[in-house]
PyMOL Python script that loads the backbone (N, CA, C, O; Angstrom):
from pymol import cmd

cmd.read_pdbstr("""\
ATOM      1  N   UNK A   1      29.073 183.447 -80.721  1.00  0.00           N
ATOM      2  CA  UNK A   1      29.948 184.314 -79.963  1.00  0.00           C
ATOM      3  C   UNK A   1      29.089 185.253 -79.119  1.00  0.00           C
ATOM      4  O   UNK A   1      28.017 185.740 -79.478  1.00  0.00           O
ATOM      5  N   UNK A   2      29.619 185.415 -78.110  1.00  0.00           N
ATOM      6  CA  UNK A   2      28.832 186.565 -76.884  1.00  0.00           C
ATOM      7  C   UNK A   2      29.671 187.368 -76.696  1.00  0.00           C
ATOM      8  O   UNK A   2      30.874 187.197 -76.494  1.00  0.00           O
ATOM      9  N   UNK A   3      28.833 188.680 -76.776  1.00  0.00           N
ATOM     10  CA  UNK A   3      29.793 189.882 -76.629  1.00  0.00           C
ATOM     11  C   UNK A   3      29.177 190.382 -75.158  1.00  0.00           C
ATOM     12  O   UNK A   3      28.040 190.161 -74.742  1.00  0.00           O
ATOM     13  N   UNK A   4      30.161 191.058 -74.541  1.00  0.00           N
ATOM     14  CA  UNK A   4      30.138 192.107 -73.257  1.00  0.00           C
ATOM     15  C   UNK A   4      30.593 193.099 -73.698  1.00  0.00           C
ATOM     16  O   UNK A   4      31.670 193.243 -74.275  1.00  0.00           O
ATOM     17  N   UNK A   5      29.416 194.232 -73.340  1.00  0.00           N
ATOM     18  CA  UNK A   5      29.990 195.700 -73.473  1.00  0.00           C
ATOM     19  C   UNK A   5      30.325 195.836 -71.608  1.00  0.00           C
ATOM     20  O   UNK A   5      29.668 195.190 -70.792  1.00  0.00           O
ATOM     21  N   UNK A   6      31.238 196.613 -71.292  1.00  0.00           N
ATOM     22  CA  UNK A   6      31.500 197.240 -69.861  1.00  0.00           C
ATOM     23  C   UNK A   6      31.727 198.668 -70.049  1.00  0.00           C
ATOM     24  O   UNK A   6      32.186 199.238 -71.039  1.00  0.00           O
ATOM     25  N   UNK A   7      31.327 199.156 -68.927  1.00  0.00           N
ATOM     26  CA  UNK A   7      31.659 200.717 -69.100  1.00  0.00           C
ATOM     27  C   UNK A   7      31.429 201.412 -67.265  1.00  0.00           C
ATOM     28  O   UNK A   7      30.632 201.266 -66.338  1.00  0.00           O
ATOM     29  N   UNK A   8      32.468 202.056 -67.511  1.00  0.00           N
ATOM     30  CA  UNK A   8      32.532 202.465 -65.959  1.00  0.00           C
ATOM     31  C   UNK A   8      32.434 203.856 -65.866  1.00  0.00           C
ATOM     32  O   UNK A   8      32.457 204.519 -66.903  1.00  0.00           O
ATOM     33  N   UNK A   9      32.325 204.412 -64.740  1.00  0.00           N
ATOM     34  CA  UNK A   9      32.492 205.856 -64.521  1.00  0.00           C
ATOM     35  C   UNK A   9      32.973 206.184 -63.338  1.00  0.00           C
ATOM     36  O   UNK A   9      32.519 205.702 -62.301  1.00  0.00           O
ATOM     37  N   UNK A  10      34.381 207.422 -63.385  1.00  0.00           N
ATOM     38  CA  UNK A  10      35.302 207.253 -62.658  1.00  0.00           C
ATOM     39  C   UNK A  10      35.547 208.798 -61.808  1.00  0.00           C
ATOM     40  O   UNK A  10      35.256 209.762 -62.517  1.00  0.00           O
ATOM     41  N   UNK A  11      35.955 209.088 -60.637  1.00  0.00           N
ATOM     42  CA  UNK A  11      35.965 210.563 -60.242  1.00  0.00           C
ATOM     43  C   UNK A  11      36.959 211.215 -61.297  1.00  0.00           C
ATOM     44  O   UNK A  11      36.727 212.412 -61.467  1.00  0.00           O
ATOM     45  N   UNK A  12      38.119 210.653 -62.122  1.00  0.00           N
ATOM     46  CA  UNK A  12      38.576 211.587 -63.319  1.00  0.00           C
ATOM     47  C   UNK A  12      39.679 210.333 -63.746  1.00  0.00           C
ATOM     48  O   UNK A  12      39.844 209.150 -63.447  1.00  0.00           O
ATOM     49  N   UNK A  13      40.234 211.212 -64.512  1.00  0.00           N
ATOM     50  CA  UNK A  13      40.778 210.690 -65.443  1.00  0.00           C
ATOM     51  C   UNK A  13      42.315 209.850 -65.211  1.00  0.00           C
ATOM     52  O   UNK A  13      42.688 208.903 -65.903  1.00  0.00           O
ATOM     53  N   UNK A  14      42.881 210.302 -64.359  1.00  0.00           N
ATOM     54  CA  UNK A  14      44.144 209.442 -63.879  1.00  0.00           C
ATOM     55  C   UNK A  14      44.126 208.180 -62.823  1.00  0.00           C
ATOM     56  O   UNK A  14      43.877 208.299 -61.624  1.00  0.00           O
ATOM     57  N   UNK A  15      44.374 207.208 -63.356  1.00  0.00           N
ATOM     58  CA  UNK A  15      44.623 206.135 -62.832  1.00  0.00           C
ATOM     59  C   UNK A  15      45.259 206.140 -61.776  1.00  0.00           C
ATOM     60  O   UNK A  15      44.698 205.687 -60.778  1.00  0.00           O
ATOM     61  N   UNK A  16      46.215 206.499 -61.705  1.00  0.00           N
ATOM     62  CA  UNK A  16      46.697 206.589 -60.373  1.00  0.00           C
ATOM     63  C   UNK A  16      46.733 207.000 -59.287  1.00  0.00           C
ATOM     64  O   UNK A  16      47.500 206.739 -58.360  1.00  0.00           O
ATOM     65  N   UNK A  17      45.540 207.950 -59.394  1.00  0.00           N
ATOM     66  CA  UNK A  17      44.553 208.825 -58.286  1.00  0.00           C
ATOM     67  C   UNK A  17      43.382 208.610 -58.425  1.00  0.00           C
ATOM     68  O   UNK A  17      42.866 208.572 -57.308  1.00  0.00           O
ATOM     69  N   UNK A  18      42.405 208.384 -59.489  1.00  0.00           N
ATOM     70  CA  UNK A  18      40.996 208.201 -59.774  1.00  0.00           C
ATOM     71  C   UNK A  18      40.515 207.191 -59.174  1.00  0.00           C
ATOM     72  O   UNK A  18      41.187 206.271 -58.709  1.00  0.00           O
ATOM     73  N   UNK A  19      38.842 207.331 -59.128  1.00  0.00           N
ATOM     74  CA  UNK A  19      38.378 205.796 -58.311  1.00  0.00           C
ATOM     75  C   UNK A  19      37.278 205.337 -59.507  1.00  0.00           C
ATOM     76  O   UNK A  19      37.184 206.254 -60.323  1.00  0.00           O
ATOM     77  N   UNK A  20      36.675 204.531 -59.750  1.00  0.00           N
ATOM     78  CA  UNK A  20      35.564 203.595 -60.106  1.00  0.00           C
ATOM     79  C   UNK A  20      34.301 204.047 -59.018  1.00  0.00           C
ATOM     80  O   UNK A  20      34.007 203.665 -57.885  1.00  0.00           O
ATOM     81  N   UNK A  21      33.756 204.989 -59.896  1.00  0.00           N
ATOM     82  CA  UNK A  21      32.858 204.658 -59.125  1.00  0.00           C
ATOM     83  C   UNK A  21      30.976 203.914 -59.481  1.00  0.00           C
ATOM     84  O   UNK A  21      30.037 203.630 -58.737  1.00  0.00           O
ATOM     85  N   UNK A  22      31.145 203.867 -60.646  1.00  0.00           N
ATOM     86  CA  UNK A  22      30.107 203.208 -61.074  1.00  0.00           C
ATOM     87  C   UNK A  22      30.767 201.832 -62.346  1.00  0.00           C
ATOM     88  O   UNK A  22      31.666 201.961 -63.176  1.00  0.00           O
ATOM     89  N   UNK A  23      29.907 200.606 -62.049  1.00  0.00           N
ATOM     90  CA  UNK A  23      30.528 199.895 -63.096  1.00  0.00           C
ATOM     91  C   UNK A  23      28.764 198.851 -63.698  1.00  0.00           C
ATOM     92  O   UNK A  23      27.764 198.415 -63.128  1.00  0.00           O
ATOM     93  N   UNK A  24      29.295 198.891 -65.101  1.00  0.00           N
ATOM     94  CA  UNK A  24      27.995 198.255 -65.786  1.00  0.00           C
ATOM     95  C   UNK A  24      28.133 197.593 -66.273  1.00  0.00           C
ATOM     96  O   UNK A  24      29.351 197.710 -66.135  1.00  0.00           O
ATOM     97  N   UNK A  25      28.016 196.455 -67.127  1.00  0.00           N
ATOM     98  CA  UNK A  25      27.852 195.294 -67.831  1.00  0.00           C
ATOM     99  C   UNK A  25      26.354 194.887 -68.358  1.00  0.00           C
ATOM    100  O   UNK A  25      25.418 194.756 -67.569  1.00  0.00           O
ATOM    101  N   UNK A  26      26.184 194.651 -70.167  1.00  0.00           N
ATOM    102  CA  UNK A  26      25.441 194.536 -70.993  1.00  0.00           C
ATOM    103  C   UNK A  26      26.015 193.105 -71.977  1.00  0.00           C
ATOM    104  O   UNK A  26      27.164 193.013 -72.410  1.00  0.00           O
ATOM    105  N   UNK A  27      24.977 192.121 -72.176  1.00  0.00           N
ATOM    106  CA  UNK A  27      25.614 191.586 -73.109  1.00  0.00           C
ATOM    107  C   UNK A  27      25.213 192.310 -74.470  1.00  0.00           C
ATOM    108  O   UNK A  27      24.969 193.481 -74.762  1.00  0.00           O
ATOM    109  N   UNK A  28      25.258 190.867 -75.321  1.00  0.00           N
ATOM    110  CA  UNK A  28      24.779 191.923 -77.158  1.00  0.00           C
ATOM    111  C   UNK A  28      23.330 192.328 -77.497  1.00  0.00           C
ATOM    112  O   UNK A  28      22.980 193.136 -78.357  1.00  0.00           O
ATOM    113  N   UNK A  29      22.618 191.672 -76.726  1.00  0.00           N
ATOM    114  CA  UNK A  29      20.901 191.686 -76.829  1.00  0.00           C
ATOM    115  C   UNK A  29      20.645 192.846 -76.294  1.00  0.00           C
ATOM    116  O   UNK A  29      19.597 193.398 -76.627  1.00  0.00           O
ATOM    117  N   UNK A  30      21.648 193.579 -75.217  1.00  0.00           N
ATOM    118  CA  UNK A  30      20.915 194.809 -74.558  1.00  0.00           C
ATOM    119  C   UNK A  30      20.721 194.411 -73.034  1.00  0.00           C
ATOM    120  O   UNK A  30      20.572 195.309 -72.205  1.00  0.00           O
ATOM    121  N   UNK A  31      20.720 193.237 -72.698  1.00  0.00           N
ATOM    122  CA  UNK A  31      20.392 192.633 -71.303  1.00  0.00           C
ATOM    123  C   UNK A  31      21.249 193.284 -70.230  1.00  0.00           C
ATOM    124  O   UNK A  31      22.279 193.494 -70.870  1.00  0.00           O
ATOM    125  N   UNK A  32      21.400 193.589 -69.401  1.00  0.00           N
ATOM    126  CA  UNK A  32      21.801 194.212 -68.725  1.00  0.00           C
ATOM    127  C   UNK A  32      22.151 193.210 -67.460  1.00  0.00           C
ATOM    128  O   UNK A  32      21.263 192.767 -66.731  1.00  0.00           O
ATOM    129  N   UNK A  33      23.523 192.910 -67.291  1.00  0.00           N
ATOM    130  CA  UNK A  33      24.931 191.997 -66.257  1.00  0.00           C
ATOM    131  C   UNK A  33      24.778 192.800 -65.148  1.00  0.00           C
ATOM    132  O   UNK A  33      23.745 192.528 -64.535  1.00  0.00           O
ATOM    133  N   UNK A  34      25.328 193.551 -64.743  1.00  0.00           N
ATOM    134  CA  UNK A  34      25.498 193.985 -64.105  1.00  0.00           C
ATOM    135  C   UNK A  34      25.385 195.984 -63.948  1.00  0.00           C
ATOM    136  O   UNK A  34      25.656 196.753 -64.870  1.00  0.00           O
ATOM    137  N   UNK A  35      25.066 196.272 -62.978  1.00  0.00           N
ATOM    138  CA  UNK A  35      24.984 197.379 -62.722  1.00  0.00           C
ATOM    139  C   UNK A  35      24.893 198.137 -61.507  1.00  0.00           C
ATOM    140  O   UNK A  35      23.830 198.358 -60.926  1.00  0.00           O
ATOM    141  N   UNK A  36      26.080 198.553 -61.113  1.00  0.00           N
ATOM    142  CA  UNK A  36      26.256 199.223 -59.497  1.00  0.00           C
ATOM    143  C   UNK A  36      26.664 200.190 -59.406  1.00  0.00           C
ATOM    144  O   UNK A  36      27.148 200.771 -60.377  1.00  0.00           O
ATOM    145  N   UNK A  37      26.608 200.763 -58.077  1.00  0.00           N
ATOM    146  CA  UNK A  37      27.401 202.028 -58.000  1.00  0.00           C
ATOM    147  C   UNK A  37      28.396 201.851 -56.414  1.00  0.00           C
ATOM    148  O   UNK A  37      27.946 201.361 -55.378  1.00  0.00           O
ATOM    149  N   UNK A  38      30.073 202.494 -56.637  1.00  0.00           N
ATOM    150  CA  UNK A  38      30.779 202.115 -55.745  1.00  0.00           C
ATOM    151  C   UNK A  38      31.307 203.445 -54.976  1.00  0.00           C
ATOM    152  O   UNK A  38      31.871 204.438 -55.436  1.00  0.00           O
ATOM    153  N   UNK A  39      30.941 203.132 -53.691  1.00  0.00           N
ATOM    154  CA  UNK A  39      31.204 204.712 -53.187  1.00  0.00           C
ATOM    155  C   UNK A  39      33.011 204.874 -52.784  1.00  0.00           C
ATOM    156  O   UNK A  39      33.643 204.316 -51.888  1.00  0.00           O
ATOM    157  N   UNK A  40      33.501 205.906 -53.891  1.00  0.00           N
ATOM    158  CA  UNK A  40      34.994 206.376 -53.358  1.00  0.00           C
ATOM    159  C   UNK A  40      35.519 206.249 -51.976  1.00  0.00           C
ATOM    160  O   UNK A  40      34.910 206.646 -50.983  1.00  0.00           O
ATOM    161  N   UNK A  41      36.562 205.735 -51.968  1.00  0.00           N
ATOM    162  CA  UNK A  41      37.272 206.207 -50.347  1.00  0.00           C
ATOM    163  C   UNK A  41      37.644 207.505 -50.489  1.00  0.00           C
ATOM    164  O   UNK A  41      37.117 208.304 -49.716  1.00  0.00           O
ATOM    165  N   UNK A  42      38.764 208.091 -51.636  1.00  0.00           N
ATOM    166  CA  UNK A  42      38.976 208.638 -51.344  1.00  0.00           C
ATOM    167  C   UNK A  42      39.014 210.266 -51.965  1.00  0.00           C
ATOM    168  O   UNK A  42      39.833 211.166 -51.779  1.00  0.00           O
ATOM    169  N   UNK A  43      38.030 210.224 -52.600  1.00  0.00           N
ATOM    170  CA  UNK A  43      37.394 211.512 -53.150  1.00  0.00           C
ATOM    171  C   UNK A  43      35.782 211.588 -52.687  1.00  0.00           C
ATOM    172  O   UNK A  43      35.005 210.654 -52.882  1.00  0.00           O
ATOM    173  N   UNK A  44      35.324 213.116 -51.907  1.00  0.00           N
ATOM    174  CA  UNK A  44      34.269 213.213 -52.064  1.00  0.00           C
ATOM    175  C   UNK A  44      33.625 213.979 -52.902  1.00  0.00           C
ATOM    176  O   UNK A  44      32.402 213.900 -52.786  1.00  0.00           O
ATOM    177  N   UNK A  45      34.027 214.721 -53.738  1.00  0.00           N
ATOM    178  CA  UNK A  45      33.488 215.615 -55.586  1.00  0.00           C
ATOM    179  C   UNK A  45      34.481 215.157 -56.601  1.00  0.00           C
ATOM    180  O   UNK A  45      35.569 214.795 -56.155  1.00  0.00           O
ATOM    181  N   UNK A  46      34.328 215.120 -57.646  1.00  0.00           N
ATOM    182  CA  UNK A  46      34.846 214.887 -58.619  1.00  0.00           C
ATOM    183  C   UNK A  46      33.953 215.556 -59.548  1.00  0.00           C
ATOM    184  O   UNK A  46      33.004 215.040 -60.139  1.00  0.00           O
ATOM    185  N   UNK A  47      34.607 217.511 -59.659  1.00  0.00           N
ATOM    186  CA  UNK A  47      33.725 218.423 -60.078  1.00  0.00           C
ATOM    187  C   UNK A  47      34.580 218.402 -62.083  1.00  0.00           C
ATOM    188  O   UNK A  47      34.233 218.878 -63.164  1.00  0.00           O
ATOM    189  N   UNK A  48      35.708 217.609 -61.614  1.00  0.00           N
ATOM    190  CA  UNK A  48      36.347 217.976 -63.432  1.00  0.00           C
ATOM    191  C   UNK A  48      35.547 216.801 -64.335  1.00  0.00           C
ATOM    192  O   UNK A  48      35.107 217.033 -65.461  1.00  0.00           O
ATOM    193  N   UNK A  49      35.429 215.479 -63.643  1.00  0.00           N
ATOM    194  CA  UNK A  49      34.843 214.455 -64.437  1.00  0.00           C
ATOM    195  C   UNK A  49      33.359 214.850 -64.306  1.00  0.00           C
ATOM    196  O   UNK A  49      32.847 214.676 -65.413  1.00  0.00           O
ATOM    197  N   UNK A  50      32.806 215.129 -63.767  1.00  0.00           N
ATOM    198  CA  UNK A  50      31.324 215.606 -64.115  1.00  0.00           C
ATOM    199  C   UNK A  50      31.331 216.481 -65.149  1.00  0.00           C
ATOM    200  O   UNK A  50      30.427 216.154 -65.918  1.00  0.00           O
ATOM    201  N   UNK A  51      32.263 218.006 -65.776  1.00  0.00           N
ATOM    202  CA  UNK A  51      32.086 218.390 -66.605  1.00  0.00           C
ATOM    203  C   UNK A  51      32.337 217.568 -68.256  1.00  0.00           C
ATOM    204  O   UNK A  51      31.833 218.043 -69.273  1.00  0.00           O
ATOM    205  N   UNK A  52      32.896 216.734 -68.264  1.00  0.00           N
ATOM    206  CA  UNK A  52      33.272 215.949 -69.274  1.00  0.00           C
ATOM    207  C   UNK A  52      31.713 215.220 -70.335  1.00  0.00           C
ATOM    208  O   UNK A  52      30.940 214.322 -70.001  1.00  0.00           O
ATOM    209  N   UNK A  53      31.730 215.828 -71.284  1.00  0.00           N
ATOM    210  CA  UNK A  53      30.540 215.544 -72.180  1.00  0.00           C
ATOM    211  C   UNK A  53      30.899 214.703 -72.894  1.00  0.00           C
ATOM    212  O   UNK A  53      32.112 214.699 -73.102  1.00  0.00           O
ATOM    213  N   UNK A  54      30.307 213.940 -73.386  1.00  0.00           N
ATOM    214  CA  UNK A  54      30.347 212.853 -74.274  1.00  0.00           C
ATOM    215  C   UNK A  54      30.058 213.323 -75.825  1.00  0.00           C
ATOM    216  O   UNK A  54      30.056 212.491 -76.732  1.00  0.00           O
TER     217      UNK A  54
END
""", "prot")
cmd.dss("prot")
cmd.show_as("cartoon", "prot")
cmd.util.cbc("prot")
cmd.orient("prot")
């Protein structure tokens, strides 16, 4: 079995206004699929999702 981790990062939190703006892909070894960054149309800061800590 092959696993994909994905994980994105978005100007905030609502879908129905938010954008994608970074997207990644790893399989299970750590290898690294994919990894980009996508520039918003239509936000240029997204100062609330930057404060958001993990």
């Amino acid at each position: 079995m092959n696993i994909i981790a994905i994980d994105t990062e978005t100007t905030g939190l609502n879908p129905a206004e938010d954008e994608i703006i970074q997207f990644s892909a790893v399989d299970m070894m750590g290898h690294e699929l994919a990894d980009f960054l996508i520039k918003p149309i239509y936000h240029e800061r997204w100062d609330a999702a930057e404060k958001i800590k993990c």
